[in-house]
C-alpha positions in Angstrom: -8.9 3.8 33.3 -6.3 3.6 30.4 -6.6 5.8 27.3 -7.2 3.3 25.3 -9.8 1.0 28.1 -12.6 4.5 27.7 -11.9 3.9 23.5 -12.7 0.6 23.8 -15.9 1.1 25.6 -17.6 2.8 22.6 -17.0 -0.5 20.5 -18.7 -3.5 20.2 -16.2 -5.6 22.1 -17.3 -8.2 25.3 -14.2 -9.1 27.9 -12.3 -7.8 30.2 -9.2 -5.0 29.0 -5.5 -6.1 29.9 -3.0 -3.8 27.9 -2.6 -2.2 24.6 0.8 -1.2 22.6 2.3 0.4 19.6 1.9 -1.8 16.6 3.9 -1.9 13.2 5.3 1.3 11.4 2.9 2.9 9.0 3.6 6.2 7.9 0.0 7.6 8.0 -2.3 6.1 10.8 -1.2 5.2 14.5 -2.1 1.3 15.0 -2.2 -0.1 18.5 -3.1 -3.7 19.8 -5.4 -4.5 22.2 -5.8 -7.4 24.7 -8.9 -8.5 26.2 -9.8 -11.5 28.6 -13.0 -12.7 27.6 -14.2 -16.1 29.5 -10.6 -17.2 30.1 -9.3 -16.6 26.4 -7.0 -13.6 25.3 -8.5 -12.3 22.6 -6.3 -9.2 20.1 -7.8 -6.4 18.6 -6.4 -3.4 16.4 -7.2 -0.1 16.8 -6.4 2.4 14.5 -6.5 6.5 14.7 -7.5 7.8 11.4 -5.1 10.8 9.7 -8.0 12.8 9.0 -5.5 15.0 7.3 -4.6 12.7 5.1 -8.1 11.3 4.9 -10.8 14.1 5.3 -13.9 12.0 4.9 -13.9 9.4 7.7 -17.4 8.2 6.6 -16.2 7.4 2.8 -13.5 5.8 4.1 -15.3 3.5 6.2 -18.0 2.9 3.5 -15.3 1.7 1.6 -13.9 -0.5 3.7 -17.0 -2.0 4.9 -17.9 -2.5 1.1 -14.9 -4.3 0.1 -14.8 -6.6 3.4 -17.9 -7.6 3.2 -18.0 -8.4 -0.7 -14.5 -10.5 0.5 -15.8 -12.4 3.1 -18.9 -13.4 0.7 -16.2 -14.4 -1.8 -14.3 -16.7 0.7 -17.7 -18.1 2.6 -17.3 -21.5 1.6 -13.2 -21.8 2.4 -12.4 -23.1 6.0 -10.1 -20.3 6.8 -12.8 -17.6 5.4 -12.5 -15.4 8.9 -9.1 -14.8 8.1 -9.7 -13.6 4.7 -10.6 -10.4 5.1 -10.5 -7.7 7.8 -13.8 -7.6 10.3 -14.5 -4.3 11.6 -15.5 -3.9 15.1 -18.7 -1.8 14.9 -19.2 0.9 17.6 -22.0 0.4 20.0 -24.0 3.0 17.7 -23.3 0.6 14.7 -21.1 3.1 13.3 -17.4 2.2 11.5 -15.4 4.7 13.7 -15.8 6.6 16.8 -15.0 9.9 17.3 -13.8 11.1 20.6 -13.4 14.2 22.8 -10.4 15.7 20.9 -12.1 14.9 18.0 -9.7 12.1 16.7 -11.6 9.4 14.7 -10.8 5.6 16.0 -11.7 1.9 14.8 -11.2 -1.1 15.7 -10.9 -4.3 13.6 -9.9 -8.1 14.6 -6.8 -9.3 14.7 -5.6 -12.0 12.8 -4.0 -14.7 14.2 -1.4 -16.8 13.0 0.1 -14.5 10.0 2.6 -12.0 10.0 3.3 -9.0 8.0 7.4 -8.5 6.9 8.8 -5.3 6.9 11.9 -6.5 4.2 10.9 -9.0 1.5 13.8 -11.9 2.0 13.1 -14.4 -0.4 11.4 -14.9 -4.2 8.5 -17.0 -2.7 7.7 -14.2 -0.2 7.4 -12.0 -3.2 5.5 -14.8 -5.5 2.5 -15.5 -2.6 2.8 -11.4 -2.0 2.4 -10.5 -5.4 0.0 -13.2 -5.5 -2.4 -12.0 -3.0 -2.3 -8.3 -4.2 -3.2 -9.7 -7.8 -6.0 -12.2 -6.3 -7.5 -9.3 -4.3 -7.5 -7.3 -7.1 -9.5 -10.0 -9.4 -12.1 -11.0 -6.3 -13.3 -7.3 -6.5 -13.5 -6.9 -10.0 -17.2 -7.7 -9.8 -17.7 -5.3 -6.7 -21.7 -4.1 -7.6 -22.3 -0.2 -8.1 -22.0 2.5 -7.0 -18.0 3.2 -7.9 -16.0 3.3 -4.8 -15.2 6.8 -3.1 -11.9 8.2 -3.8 -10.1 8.4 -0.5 -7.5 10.4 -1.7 -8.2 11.4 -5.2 -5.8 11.5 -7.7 -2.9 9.6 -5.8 -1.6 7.8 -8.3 -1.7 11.0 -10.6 1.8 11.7 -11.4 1.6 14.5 -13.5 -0.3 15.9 -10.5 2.1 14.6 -8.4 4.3 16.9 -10.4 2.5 19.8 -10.2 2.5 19.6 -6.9 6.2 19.4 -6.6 6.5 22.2 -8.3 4.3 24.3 -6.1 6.3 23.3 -3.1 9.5 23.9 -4.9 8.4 27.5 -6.4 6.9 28.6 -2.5 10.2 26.5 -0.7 8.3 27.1 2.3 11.2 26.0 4.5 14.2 27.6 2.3 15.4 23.9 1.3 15.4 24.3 -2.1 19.1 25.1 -1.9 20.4 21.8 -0.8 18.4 19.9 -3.5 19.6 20.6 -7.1 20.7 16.9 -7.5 17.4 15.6 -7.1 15.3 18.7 -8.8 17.4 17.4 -11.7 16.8 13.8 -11.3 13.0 14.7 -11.2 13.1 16.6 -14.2 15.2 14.1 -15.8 12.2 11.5 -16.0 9.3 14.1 -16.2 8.8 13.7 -20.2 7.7 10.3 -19.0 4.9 11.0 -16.3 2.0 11.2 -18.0 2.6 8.1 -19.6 -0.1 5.6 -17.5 -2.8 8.1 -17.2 -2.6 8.9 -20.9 -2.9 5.4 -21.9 -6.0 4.7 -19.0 -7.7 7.9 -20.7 -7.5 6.7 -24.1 -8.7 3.4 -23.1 -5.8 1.3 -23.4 -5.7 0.3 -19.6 -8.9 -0.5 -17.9 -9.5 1.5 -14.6 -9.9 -1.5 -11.6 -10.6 -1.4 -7.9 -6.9 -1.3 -6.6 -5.3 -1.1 -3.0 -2.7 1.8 -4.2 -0.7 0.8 -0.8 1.2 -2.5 -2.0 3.8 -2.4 0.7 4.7 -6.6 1.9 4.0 -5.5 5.5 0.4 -4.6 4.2 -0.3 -8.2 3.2 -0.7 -11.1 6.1 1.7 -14.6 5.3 0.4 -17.3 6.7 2.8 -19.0 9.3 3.1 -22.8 8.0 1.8 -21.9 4.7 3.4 -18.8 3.8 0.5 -18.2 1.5 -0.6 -14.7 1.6 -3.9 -14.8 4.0 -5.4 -11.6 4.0 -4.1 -8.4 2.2 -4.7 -5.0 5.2 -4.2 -1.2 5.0 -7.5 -1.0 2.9 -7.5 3.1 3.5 -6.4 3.3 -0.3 -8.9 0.6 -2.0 -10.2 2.9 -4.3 -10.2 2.9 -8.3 -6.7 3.3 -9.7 -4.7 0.9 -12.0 -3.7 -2.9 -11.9 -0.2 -0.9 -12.5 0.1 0.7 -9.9 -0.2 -1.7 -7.3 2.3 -4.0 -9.2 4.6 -0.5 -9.2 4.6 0.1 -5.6 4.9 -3.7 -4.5 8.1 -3.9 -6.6 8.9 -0.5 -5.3 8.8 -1.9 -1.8 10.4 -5.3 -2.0 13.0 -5.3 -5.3 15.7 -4.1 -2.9 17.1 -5.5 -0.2 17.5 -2.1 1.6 14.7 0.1 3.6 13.3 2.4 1.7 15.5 5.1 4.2 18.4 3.6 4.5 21.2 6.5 3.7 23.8 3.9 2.5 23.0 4.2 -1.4 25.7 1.4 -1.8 22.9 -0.9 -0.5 20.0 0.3 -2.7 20.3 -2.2 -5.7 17.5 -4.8 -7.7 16.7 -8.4 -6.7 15.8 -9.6 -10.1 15.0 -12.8 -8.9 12.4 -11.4 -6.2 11.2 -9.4 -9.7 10.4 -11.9 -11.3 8.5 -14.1 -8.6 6.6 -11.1 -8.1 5.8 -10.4 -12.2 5.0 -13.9 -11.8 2.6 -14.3 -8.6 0.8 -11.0 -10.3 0.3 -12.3 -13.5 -0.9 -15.6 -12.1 -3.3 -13.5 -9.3 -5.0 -12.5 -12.0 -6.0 -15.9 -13.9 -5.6 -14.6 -16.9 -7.6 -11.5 -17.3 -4.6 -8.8 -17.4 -4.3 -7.4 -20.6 -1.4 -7.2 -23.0 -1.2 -3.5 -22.2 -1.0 -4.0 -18.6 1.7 -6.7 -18.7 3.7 -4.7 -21.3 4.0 -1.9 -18.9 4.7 -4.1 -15.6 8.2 -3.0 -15.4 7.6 0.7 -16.6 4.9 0.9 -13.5 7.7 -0.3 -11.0 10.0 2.5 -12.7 6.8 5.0 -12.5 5.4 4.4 -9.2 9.0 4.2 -7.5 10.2 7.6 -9.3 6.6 9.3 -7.8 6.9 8.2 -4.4 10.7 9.8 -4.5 8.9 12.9 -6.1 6.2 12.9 -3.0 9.0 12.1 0.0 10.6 15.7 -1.8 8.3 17.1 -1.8 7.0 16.8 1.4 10.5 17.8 2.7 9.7 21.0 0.6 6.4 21.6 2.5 8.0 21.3 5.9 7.0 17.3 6.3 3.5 17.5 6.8 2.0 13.9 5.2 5.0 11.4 6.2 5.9 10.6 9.2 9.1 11.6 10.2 12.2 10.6 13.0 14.6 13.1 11.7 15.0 16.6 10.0 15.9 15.3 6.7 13.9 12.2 7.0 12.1 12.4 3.8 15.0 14.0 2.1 16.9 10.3 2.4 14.1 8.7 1.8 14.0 10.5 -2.0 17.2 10.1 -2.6 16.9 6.3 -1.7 13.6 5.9 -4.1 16.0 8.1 -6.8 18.8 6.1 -6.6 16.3 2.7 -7.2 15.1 4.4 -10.3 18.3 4.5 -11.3 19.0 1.3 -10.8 15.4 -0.2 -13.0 16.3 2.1 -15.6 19.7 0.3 -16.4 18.5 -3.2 -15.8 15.0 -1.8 -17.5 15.3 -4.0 -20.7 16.4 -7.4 -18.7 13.6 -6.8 -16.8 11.4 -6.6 -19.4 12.4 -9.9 -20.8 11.8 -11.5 -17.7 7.7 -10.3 -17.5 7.4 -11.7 -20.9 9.7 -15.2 -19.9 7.1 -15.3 -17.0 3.9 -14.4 -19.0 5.1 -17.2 -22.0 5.0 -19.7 -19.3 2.1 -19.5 -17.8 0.1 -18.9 -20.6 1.6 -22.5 -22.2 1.4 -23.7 -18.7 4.2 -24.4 -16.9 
């Protein structure tokens, strides 16, 4: 019996095991598909091992999940494709969100969704408009989520001035003597830190509106439809916690405005799309029907410069710490990958006031309609 045949057996799944296998390339979580025959039909489940590192309190987590899927699917009840909508999670036999086995590793299992696809490389401006879309429209369905306020899966992770702090703690212990090798990007770092502050301090003086967010707003963590395109069902939901509208607009533009991977080495190839900006400023905008306010969309393209500068600030300094949240394939993984988020910084800042112009081209237009 395979590894992942005895998992299996604690959930609430009828047929008969064929095979599992690696799936996609998240940092965080190790995903696996699953293949059952049940009555003549294959049928594909995920399964999912949960960084309880990264995520200490399983049972939040799932209570979040469960909440927000469930308040989803009553959302969609009444479309035809409301099933593939929002993830289902496969309860255990206990009626529990995860199982825990003999090494203590925490697993769940939710269905697959057919006929979508996650992309690892935005290619086109509709691919970002129906991305951006989705992320927004998620967003606005959960707006009227009933108490209690979500847990905070990982609290304070859009905190960049704490995300600062802890830079500097990993750069003041240099734990693996790497400090040395860095002074380029310690300078870059503490060439934008004047600016940090500058979303949490407007959310605490009431300016932006705290929201139920994903926080994750990768393309590959959003489903496209395969003759539609549309974006079907929006996944990765270990992050759905409170946060800013910002910051999910941030790390989508963070993830798709270049062409390159967020590691690649070649900096020549790190540059902006601005037409895959703007398709995305606009599908966000529109996601939204109208409820963002003046304060969020003024600071759309300081969010993309924010959130992008913050992830390069974590990739460092979890090459400081000896690479112990991101998953790494080489020594000096994360090291690229800061350099690569740096040198996309860069690049907003000196396109930062063309940008600018196009979020308010794009808000002027839909709001006379075109």
């Amino acid at each position: 019996m395979t590894k992942f045949q005895k998992i299996s057996e604690n959930f609430l799944i009828f047929g008969d095991y064929l095979h599992s296998e690696p799936f996609g390339n998240g940092h965080i979580n190790d995903t696996f598909i699953s293949i059952y025959n049940q009555a003549g039909h294959r049928l594909t489940y995920i399964f999912q091992r949960i960084n309880t590192k990264v995520f200490k309190n399983p049972d939040e987590l799932m209570e979040n999940i469960s909440r927000v899927t469930n308040h989803l699917r009553k959302k969609y009840s009444n479309r035809r494709d409301s099933s593939r909508r929002a993830l289902t999670i496969v309860p255990t036999k206990n009626g529990k969100g995860y199982f825990k086995d003999s090494e203590g590793k925490c697993w769940r299992s939710y269905l697959f969704i057919e006929r979508a696809l996650c992309y690892d490389i935005l290619e086109t401006p509709e691919q970002a408009y129906k991305a951006a879309k989705a992320f927004a429209e998620f967003q606005h369905q959960l707006s009227d989520l009933p108490e209690p306020r979500l847990h905070e899966t990982i609290p304070n992770f859009h905190n960049t001035p704490m995300r600062m702090g802890a830079f500097d703690e990993a750069l003041r212990k240099d734990a693996r003597h790497r400090a040395g090798g860095i002074q380029d990007e310690i300078n870059f770092v503490n060439k934008l830190r004047p600016q940090a502050s500058r979303l949490v301090d407007l959310e605490a003086t009431g300016r932006i509106p705290e929201r139920i967010t994903h926080n994750d707003t990768k393309l590959n963590n959003v489903m496209l439809d395969d003759i539609t395109n549309d974006g079907i069902c929006v996944i990765d939901l270990d992050t759905v916690m409170p946060g800013l509208s910002l910051y999910d607009f941030g790390d989508l533009i963070r993830s798709s405005i270049s062409p390159a991977a967020e590691d690649e080495t070649d900096l020549s190839k790190v540059c902006i799309r601005k037409d895959i900006f703007e398709a995305a400023a606009k599908g966000f905008i529109e996601g939204y029907a109208g409820e963002l306010l003046e304060t969020e969309i003024d600071n759309l393209t300081f969010a993309a410069i924010l959130i992008t500068y913050e992830n390069g600030v974590r990739f460092l300094t979890d090459y400081l710490q000896g690479d112990t949240y991101f998953k790494i394939r080489y020594p000096q993984h994360n090291l690229d990958r800061a350099r690569n988020q740096f040198k996309l910084v860069q690049e907003m800042l000196d396109h930062q006031q063309e940008l600018e112009d196009l979020v308010r081209k794009v808000h002027r237009e839909l709001k006379n309609g075109k």
